[in-house]
C-alpha positions in Angstrom: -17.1 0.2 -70.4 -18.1 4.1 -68.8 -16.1 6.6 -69.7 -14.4 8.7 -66.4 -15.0 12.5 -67.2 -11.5 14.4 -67.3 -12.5 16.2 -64.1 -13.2 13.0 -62.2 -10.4 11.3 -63.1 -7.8 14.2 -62.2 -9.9 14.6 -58.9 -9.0 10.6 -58.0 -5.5 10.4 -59.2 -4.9 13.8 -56.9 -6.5 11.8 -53.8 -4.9 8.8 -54.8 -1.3 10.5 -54.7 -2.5 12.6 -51.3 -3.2 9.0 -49.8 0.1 7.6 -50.7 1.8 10.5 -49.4 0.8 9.7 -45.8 1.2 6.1 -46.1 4.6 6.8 -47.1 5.2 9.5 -44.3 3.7 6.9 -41.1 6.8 5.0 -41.0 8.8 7.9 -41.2 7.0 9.5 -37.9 7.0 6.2 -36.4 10.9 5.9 -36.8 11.4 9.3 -35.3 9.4 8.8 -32.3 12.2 7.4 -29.4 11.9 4.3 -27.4 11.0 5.0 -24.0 13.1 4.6 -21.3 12.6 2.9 -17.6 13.4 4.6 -15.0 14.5 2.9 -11.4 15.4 4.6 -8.5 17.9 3.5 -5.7 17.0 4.7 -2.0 19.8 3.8 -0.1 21.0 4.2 3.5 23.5 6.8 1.9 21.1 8.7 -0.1 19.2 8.4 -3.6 20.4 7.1 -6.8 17.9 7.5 -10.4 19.1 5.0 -13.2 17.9 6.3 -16.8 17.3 2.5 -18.5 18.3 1.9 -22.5 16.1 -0.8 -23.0 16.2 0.5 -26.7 20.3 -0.7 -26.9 20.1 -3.2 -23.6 16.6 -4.8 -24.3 17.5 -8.0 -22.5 19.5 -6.4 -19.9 16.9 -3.7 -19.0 14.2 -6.3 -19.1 16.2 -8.6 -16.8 17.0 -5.5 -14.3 13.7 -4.6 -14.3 12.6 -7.9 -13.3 14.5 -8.4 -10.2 13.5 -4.8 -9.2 9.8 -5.6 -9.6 10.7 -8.9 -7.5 12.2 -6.9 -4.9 15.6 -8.8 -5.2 17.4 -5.6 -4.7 15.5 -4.2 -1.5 17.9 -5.1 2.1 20.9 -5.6 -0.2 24.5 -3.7 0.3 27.0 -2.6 -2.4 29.5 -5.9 -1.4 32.1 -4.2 -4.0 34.2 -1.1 -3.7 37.0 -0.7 -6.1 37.7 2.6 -5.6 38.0 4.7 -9.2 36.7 2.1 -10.5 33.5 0.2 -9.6 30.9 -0.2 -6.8 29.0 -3.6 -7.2 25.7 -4.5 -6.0 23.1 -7.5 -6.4 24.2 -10.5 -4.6 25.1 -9.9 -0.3 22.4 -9.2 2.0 23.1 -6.8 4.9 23.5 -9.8 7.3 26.4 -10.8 4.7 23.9 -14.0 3.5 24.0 -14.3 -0.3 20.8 -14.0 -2.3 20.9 -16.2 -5.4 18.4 -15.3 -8.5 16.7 -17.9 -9.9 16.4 -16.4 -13.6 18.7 -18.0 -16.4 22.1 -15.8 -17.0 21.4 -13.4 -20.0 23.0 -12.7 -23.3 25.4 -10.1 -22.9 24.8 -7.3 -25.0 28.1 -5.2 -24.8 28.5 -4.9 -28.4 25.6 -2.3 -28.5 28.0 0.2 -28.7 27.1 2.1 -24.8 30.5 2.1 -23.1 31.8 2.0 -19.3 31.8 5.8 -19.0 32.0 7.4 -15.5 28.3 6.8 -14.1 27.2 4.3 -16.6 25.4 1.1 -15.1 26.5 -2.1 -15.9 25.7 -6.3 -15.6 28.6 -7.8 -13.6 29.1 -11.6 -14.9 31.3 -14.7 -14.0 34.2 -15.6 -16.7 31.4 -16.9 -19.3 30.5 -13.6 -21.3 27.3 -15.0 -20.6 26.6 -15.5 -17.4 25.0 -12.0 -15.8 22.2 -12.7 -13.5 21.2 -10.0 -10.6 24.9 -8.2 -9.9 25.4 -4.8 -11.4 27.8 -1.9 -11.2 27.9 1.5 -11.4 31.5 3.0 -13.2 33.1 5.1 -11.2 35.2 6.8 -14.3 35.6 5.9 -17.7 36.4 2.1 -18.1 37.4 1.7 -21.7 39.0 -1.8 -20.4 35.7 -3.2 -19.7 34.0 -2.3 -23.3 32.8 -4.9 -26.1 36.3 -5.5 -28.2 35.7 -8.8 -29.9 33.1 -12.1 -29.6 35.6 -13.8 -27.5 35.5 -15.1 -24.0 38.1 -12.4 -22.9 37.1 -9.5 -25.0 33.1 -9.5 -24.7 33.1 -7.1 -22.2 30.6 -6.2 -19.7 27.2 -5.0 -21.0 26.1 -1.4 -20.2 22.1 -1.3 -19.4 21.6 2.1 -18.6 23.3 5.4 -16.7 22.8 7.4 -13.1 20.8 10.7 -14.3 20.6 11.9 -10.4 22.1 10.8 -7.5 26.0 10.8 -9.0 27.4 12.5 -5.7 25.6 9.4 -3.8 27.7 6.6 -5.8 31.0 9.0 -4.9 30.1 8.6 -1.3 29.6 5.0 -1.7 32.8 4.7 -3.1 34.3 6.6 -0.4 33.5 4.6 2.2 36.5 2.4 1.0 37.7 -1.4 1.8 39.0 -4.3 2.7 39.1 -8.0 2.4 36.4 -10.0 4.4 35.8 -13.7 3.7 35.6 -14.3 0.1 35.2 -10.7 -0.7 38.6 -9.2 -1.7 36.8 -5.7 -2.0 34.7 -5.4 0.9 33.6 -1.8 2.1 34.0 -1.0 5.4 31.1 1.2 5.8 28.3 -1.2 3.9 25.5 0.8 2.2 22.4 -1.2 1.8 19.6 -0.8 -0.9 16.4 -0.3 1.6 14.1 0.1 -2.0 14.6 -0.7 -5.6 11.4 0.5 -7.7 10.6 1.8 -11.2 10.1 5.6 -11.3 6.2 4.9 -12.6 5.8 3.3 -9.4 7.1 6.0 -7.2 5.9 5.7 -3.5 6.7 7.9 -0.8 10.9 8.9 -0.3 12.5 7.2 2.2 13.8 9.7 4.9 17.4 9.1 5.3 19.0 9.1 8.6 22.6 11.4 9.1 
């Protein structure tokens, strides 16, 4: 067998330990690089609302959001909810008051990823089945520690927050402003109706709607 001179062999061992190192260090860098986050924006006949999406915490939230804005579900819908300091609820009434149904499967719900109801957060609205969020979401209008993930039972799920308003804050206050009334089936219905007239990802951006006074 060849004999390695000393040299050599302290030469390899150091590029041997070097490589090592930075095999060791990629996961490291890769860890501390942050998920990116989705952006959707809101033009509504009251003004313009930017959602800042977890889809690092919310993954099958953000991806089901995101979906029905690509769709264009959301465009020529109103908020049909006002509960003022509380909630404003969108994602199911048209402007005509018709009902648009989604035809996606109801989602987990993914409340216990520790993002709470705070004042501005957005989150899936659902029927009594912890499970059952489709296309309805709300926006907190103050901190709703009522609503957050307590235990995996039917009554203490909670409602899954997806995401937060990063602009647009003073809009949802208007919104909520407008107050209501019961209509119909609709216990809180507003009685100034603002309609979504574009739902789109930030990426996506085309030209701002001009909002009429």
């Amino acid at each position: 067998m060849p004999t390695i001179p000393l040299g050599t062999l302290v030469v390899l061992l150091t590029l041997a330990a070097a490589c090592s190192g930075r095999e060791q260090a990629q996961p490291e860098s890769a860890a501390a690089t942050p998920a990116p986050l989705d952006t959707v924006v809101l033009e509504t006949s009251k003004g313009r609302i930017v959602m800042e999406l977890d889809r690092a915490r919310a993954p099958v939230s953000v991806a089901n959001f995101v979906r029905h804005v690509g769709a264009g579900f959301y465009d020529g819908l109103i908020f049909h909810r006002i509960a003022p300091d509380f909630v404003i609820q969108a994602g199911a009434v048209t402007e005509d008051l018709g009902e648009r149904k989604s035809t996606v499967f109801p989602i987990e719900n993914e409340a216990a990823n520790g993002l709470k109801n705070l004042r501005g957060t957005v989150a899936m609205a659902r029927q009594l089945d912890p499970h059952s969020a489709t296309s309805e979401f709300f926006v907190n209008l103050k901190d709703n520690p009522k609503l957050d993930y307590t235990a995996s039972t039917a009554r203490e799920w909670g409602y899954a927050v997806f995401g937060r308003v990063i602009e647009g804050l003073d809009v949802v206050d208007a919104i909520a402003r407008a107050g209501s009334g019961p209509r119909g089936r609709f216990r809180e219905f507003p009685k100034d109706p603002t309609l979504i007239r574009r739902a789109y990802r930030m990426a996506s951006q085309p030209p701002p709607v001009q909002v009429q006074e």
